[in-house]
N, C-alpha and C positions, 0 to 999 in steps of 0.2 A: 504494500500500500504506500503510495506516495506520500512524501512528509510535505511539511508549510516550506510553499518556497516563496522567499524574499525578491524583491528588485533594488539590490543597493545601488547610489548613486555617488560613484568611487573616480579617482581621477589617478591615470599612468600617469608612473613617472619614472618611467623607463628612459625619459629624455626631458628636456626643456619643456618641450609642445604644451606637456601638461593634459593630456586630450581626458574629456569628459566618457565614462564607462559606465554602464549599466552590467552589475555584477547577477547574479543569478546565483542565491545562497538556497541550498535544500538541509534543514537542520543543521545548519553552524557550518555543511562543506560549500564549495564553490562547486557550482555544476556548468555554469557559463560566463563568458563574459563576451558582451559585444558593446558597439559604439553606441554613445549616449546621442542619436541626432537633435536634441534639444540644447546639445552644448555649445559653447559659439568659436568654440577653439576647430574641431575635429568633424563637427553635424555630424557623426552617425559614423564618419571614415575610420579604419581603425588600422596601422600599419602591421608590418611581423613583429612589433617589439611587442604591440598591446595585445598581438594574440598567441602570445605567449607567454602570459601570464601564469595560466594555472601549472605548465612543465618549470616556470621558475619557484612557486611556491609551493610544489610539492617536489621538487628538485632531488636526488636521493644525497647529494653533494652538496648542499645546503646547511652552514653554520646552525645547529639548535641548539648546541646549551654552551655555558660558559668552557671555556677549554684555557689550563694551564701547565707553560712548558715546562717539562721533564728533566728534557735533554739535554743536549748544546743547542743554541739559537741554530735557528736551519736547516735541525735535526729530522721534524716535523711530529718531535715526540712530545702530544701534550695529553694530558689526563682531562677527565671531567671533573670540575669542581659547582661549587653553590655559585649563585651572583651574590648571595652574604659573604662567603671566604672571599669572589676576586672583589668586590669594593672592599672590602676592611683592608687588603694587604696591597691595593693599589693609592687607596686614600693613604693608609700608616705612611706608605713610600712618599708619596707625595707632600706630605707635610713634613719629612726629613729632609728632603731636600730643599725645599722655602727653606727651614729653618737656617742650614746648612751653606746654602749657595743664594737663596733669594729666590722669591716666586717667580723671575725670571727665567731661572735655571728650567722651567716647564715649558710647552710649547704644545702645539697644536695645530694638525693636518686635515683638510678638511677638502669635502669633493664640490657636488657641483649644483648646488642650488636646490636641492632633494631632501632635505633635511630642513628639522628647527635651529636654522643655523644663527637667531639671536641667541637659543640656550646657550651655546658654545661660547657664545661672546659674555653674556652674562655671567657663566661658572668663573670664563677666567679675569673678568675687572674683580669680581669678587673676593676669587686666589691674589689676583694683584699682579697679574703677568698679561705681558703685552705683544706676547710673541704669538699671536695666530696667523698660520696663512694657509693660501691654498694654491691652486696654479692661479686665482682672477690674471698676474700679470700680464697673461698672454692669454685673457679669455673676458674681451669685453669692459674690463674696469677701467684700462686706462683713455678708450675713448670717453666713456664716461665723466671720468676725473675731468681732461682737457677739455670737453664742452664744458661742462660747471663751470671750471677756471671762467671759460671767454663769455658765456650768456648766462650763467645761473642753473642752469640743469641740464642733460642732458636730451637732447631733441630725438631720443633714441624709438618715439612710437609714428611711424611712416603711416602715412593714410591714402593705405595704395589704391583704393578703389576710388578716391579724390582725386588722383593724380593723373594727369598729363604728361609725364614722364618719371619712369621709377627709375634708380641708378641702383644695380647690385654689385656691389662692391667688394671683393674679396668672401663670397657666398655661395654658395649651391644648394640652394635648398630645393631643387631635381632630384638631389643627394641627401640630403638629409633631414628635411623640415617640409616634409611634404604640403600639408595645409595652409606653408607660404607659398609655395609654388601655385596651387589651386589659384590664393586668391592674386597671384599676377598673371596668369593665365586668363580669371574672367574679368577681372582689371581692362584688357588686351580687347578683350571682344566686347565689352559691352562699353567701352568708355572710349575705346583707340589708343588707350595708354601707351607710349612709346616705351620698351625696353632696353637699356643699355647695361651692357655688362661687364665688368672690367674683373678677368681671370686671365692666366695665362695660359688656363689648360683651356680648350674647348667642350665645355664643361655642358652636363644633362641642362643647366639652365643658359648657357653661352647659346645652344642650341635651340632654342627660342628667343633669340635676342633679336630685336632689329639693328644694332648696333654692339657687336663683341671689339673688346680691345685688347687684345692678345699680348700682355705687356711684359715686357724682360721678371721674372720673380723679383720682390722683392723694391721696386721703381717705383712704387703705387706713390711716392714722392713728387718724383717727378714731374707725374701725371699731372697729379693735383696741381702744382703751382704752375703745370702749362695753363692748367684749365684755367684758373689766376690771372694771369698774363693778359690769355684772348680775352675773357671776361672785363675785366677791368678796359683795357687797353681798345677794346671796341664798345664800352660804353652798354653793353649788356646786363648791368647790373641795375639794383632796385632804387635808385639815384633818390626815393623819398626816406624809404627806409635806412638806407647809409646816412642820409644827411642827418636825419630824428635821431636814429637810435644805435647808432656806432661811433666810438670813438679811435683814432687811429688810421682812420683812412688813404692820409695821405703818407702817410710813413708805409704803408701796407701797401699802398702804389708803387713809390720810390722802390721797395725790397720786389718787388718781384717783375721788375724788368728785365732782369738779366734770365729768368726762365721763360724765354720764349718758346714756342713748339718745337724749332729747330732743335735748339737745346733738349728737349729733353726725347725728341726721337732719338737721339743717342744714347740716350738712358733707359729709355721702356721700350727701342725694337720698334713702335709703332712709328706709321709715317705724320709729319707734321700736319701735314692736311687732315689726315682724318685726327689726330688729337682737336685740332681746333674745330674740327666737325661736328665732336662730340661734346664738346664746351658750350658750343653756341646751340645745339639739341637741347643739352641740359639749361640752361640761359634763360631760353625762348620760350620755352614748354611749362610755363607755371598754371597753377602749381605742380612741383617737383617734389620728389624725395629719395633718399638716399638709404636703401635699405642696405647695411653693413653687414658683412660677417665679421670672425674673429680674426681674420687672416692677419691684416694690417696692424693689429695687438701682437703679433709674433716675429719682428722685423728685430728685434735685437734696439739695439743703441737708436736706429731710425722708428721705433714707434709711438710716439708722441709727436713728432714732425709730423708725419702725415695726419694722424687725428688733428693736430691745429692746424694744417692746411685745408683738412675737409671741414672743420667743422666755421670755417670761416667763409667757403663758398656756398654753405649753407642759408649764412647770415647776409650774404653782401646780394646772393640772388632772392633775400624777398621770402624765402619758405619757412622762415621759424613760425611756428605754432600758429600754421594759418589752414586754414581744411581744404585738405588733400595735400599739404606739407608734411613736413616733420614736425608733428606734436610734441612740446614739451609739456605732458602731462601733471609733472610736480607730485609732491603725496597727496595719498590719500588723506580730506580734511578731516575725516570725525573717526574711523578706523583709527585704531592704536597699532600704528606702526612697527615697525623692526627697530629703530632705531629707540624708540619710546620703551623699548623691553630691554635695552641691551645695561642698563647700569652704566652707560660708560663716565656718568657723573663720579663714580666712584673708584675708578681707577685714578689711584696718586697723580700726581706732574711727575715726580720724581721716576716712578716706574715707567712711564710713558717715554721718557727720554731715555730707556735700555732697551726699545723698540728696537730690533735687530735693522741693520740696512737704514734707521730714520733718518741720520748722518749722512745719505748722497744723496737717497730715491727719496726727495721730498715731497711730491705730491701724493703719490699714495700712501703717506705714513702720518704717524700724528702732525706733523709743521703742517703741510699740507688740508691734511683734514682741520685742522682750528681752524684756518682761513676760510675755506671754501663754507664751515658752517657756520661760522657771524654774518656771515652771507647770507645764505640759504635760511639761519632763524628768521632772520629780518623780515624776510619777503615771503618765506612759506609758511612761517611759524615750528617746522621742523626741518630734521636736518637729513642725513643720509647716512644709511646704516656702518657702524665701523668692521662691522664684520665681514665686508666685502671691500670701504674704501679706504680700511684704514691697518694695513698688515704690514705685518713682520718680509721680511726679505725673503723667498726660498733657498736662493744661491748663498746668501749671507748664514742664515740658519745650518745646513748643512756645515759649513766651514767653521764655525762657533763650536758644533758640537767636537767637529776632530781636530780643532786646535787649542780648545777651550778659551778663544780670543773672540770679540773683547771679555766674554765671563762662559764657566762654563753650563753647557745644557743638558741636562742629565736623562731628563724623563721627555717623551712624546707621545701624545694619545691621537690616533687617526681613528677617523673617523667621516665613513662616505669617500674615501679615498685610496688610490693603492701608487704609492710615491713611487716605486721602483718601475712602476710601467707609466706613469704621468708628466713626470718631470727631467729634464733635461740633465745631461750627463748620468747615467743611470748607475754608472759603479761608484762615482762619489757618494751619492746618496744609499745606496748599498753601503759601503763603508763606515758611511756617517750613521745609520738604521744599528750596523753591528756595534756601535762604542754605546750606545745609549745604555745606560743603567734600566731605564723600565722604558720597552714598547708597548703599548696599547693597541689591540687594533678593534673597533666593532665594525662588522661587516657580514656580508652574506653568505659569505664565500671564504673558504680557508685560498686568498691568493697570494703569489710571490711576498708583499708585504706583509701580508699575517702569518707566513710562514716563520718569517725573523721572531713574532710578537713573543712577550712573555704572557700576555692574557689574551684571548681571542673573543669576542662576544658576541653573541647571537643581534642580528638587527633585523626587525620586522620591515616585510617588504608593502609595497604599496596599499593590496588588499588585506591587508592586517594593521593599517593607520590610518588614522583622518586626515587630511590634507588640506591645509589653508592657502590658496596659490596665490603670489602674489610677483612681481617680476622684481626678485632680489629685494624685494620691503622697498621699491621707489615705485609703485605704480598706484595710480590713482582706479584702482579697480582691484576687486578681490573676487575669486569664486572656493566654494567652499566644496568638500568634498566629504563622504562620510565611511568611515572602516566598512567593508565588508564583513570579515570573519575577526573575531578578536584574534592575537598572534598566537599561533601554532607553536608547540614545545615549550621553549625559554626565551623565545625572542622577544624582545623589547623595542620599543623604539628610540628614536636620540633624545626625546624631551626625557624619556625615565631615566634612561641612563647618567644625561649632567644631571635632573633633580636630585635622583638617590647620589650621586657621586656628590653632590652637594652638599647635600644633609651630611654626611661623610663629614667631609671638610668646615663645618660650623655654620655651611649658610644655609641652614634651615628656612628661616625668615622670610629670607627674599622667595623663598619657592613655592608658595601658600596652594597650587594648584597641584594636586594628585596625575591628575591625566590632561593628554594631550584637549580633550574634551572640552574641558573645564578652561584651562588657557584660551584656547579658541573661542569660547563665551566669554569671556574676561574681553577677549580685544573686539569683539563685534559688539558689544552691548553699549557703546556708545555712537553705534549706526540707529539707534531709535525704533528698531523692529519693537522690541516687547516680546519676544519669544524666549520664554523658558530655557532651552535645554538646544544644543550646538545643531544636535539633530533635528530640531526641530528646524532650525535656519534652515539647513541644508535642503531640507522635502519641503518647505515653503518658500524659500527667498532664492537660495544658493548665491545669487550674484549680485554683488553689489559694484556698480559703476558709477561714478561719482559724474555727474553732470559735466557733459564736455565741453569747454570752453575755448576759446581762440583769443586769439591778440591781447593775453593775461597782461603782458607787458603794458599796454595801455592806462593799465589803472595800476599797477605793482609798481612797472621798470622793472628791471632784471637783475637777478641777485648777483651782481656783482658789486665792486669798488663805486662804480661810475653810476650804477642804474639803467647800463648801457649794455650794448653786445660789444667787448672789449677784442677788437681788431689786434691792438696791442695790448695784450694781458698783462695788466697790472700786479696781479698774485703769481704767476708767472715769473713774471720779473724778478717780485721779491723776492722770491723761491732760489733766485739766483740760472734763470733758465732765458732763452733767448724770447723774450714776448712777442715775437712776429714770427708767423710763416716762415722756414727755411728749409736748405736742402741738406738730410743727411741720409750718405749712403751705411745700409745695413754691414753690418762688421766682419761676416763672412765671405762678401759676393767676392766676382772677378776684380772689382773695379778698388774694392778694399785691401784685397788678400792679393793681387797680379802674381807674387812669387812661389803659390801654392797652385798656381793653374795651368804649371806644364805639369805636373803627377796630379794634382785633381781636378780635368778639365769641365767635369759637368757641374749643372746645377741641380742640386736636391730641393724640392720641398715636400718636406718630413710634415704626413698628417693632412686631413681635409678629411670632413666627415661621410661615412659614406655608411649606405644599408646593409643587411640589419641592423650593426652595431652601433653601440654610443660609446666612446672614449674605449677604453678596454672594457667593459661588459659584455656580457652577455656569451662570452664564447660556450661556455656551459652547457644550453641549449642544445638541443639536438640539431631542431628544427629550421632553427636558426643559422646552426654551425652547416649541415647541409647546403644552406645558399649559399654561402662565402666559407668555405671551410678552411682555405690558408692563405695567407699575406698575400698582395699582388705590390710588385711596382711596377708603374706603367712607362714605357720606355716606348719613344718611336721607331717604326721601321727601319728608317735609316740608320739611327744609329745603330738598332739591333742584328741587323745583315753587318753592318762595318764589324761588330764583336763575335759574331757567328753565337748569339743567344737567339734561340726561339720560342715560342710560346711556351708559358708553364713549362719554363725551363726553371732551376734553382739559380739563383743571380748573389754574388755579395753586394754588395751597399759598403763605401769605406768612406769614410774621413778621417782627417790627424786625430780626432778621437776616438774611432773606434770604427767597427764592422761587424755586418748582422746580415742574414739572408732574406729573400721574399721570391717568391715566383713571379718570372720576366708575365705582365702583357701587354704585349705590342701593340702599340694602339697610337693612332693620329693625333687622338686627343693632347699629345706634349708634341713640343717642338723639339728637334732632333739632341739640341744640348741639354735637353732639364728631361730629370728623371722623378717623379713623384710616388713617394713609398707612403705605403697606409700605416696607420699609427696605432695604439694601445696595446699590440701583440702579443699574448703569452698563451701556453698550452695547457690548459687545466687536465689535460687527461697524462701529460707527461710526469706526473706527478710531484710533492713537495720536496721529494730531497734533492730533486733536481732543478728547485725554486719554478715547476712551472715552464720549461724554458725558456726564461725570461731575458736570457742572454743569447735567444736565436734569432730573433725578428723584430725585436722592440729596438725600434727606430731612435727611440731616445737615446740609446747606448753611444750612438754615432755624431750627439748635439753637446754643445759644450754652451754653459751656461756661466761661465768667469764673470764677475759682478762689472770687470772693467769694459765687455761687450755690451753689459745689458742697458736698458732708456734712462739715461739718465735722470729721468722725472718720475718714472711709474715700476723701474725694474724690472720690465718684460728680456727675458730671454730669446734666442733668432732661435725661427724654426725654419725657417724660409732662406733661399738664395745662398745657400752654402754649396761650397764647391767639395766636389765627393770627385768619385772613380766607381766604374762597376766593372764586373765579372763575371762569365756565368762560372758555376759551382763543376768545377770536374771530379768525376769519381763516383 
């Protein structure tokens, strides 16, 4: 006889997307899950990640209870213990070392926007340590950051179906963000929206483009201040809005004359003509918007350049927060924020300034964040979460630990994260993982980096927690989402885990909410529903979108110094950074490195998202692993006849730092000198004493991440435009 079945309304987050799911609970199991079409993310569409949810959460290789190591770190020998034994002897650890070294000596790794990632922030202002980070450098924060710097926030919500030309910029979401694809697809047909696309591969979305710019890796500089140049220089720009609401214009003239198109078709490979083609497309066609990927956030030393040269021809063409521009949305006003939960009032000054890295990389670290938020109170009334704009170094962190300079760091708890397939130079960080005194990891999956841990923890997956979506705690809209099944075995999710890790530690107090539940009523209950209980929001409200507005500026001005869209950024400057638009080449290319490119003639870029997977997840799966079941790098014909590699051949991958494999496929889509390897790689069925083989295909192995390469303002590390050598694999 058939049991009570449910229809829960649950949100994947197997990715960013965030897509809305309708679960199908029969007595506390999942019988199905399909697309929620009432959602406004996904209507109903559901990719391979969301329909595989029920083989991830009943997975036979799936973390369920607490596990601690036995053996030698990397042994893979760990026992079952209680979550009472591992918080009592990870908290004891933890408070001998503050005692000992300072609450500095603690640290914290964190993944990718999937998580309660103010609790994280919250545990550690509490502890009194300032060392959180995660890869943001190279994922989206530092455009961020540099917009805020020059207009007050960042113009990061494009309103494609407004738009009269969208600009994709260092993106694919053909590849990986399908339901942005959809909506520039009927953007296209129902509007005549112009698509321009600036990749250098001829990429699943290049391929819908009326206008692709096929540009040297790593140039996206260049581009920009050609784009500049023509703009300005042919008088294309929003002559009312420069004169009202920018300051810096004619210093911002004078600086980019010297990038005319000529110039920098020697830089991006494209012809001058069509650079300016594409300038005066974009120009002409308002409204405009500028839908970004992270690409440009991965440029090394040159990413911040580019984000303030985009996000000034943003400004100069007339599209800030105007409908079908780039909305700069602001927080959400009566919603209790991310930022509103983090404590960060209560982290010392004095701890703030042993922020790992604050000392170069000042815009993403505390210097940086004070600025940008006397700003932002002013005009928003809040600010922007520190827990994404305001982190510790990762390249700088790493090196702390193995040289114990400037102090040393003892303990690290990850968390949504696996460092040794994420982040750049991958044996430092291996290195740096093996000195720790206590590893921490909670996660799904016993991977390469929980293999290192001393405790491993069960973490509950999407149908086993509630979900408040919001985009990194800066969007003026929230959708709520409610558990399917409570969590399976011992798994927990991250608010239990910092709560009880809290209580641990003395801060009872501040954690007054038991469940993820009860938090999420805490922060809606001054949106003015009147409803009880979190679930009850979810099956009557879900969404809450704050009234959209346009031309805020008009009655606010702009949170910056001036009031103004800062042409030449003021906070910027103070920072000690060049406050105008300029040209810097990334740290690895030909044009950086000339004496490494007779032995490494091509160009790598390491990484672009692509299907099934997200970052390294998901390899696990069967069903999943079946579609993509091993590494590809995509190499053109030409050069692959010159090396006598053929398809799904075994190919090395080298640079001065290192060498890893992937299978050759020859494909058009790269130009004959660039080679493009996929990213997150390891083998979960190779097992852990072989860490996974995490040292066979993980692209990171082969990226050096030296603090002196990396953006001088935001810390991003290069993935991009690095000069390599390849091989095919004999034997």
């Amino acid at each position: 006889m058939a049991g009570n079945i449910e229809v829960k309304k649950a949100a994947c987050y197997f990715c960013h997307m965030n897509c809305g799911m309708l679960v199908h609970v029969e007595d506390g199991v999942v019988k199905k899950v399909t697309g929620d079409p009432e959602h406004p993310f996904n209507q109903g569409a559901q990719c391979p990640r969301g329909a595989s949810a029920i083989d991830h959460l009943n997975h036979i290789n799936r973390v369920n209870y607490p596990l601690k190591r036995v053996g030698e770190r990397g042994s893979g020998n760990f026992k079952r213990v209680s979550w009472e034994e591992a918080l009592e002897d990870i908290a004891a650890r933890l408070k001998k070392y503050k005692a000992e070294y300072g609450a500095e000596s603690i640290a914290t790794a964190g993944g990718t926007n999937r998580t309660d990632d103010w609790a994280r922030r919250r545990f550690f202002n509490l502890l009194g340590s300032p060392n959180v980070v995660h890869t943001s450098p190279v994922c989206w924060i530092p455009n961020f950051l540099i917009e805020t710097a020059i207009y007050g926030w960042s113009a990061f919500d494009p309103e494609i179906m407004g738009s009269r030309c969208v600009v994709v910029w260092g993106h694919n979401p053909g590849a990986s963000y399908l339901p942005e694809m959809r909506g520039l697809l009927e953007a296209r047909e129902k509007n005549g929206t112009k698509i321009i696309v600036i990749d250098p591969r001829y990429s699943e979305t290049a391929a819908r483009a009326d206008i692709w710019l096929p540009i040297r890796p790593g140039s996206d500089c260049a581009l920009a201040l050609a784009w500049l140049n023509v703009i300005i220089n042919e008088e294309l720009y929003d002559a009312d809005f420069v004169e009202n609401w920018t300051v810096g214009f004619e210093e911002l003239r004078e600086r980019v004359q010297e990038y005319t198109p000529e110039w920098a078709e020697a830089k991006t490979w494209v012809p001058a003509e069509r650079i300016a083609m594409a300038a005066r497309t974009y120009a002409t066609s308002r409204p405009a918007c500028i839908q970004w990927g992270v690409a440009t956030d991965q440029l090394g030393r040159a990413t911040s350049a580019v984000a303030q040269a985009r996000a000034v021809l943003r400004a100069i063409c007339g599209n800030l927060d105007v409908p079908g521009g780039d909305v700069m949305p602001g927080p959400h006003p009566t919603f209790i924020t991310d930022v509103e939960m983090e404590l960060n009032e209560l982290l010392p000054e004095e701890q703030r300034a042993k922020q790992l890295g604050a000392d170069r990389f000042k815009l993403s670290t505390w210097p940086g964040y004070k600025l940008l938020n006397e700003q932002l109170q002013r005009v928003w009334g809040k600010g922007l979460p520190a827990e994404w704009m305001c982190e510790a170094s990762p390249p700088v962190l790493w090196r702390a630990i193995l040289t114990g300079k400037p102090y040393p760091v003892k303990a690290l708890i990850v968390l949504a994260d696996n460092p040794l397939s994420s982040y750049a130079n991958s044996r430092l960080v291996y290195e740096a993982l093996n000195k720790l005194d206590l590893l921490v990891v909670m996660d799904y999956w016993l991977t390469p980096t929980a293999a290192l841990a001393d405790y491993v923890l069960p973490a509950a997956s999407w149908l086993e927690r509630p979900v408040l979506t919001t985009t990194y705690g800066v969007s003026d809209w929230l959708i709520a989402s409610e558990r399917a099944i409570q969590p399976l075995y011992e798994r927990k999710t991250d608010y239990d885990f910092w709560r009880a890790l809290g209580i641990k530690m003395g801060q009872g107090e501040y954690w007054p909410w038991q469940t993820n539940e009860e938090v999420f009523q805490y922060r809606l209950e001054s949106l003015g529903y009147g409803l009880e209980t979190y679930e009850d929001f979810v099956r009557g409200v879900r969404f809450d979108f704050a009234p959209r507005e346009y031309y805020k500026y008009l009655e606010k001005g702009f949170a910056t110094p001036s009031g103004k869209v800062e042409l030449k950024s003021s906070i910027l400057e103070t920072l000690g950074y060049d406050p105008l638009p300029h040209y810097v080449e990334p740290p690895f290319s030909p044009e950086a490195t000339p004496e490494l490119a007779r032995d490494y003639p091509l160009i790598l870029i390491a990484g672009g998202g692509f299907m099934p997977f997200f970052h390294s997840e998901h390899r696990q799966i069967t069903r999943l692993r079946l579609l993509h079941p091993e590494p590809r790098v995509a190499i053109n014909p030409e050069l692959a006849q010159k090396l006598a590699i053929k398809e799904g051949d075994w190919v090395w991958i080298e640079t001065p730092k290192g060498k890893v494999k992937q299978r050759a496929k020859i494909t058009t889509a790269v130009p004959p000198g660039v080679v493009q390897a996929e990213r997150g790689w390891w083998y979960p069925e190779k097992g852990v004493k072989d860490l996974f083989g995490i040292w066979e295909s993980n692209i990171n192995v082969c990226l050096d991440d030296d603090p002196d390469t990396c953006d001088p303002a935001c810390g991003s590390w290069c993935t991009r435009t690095i000069l390599c050598r390849i091989a095919k694999v004999e034997g």
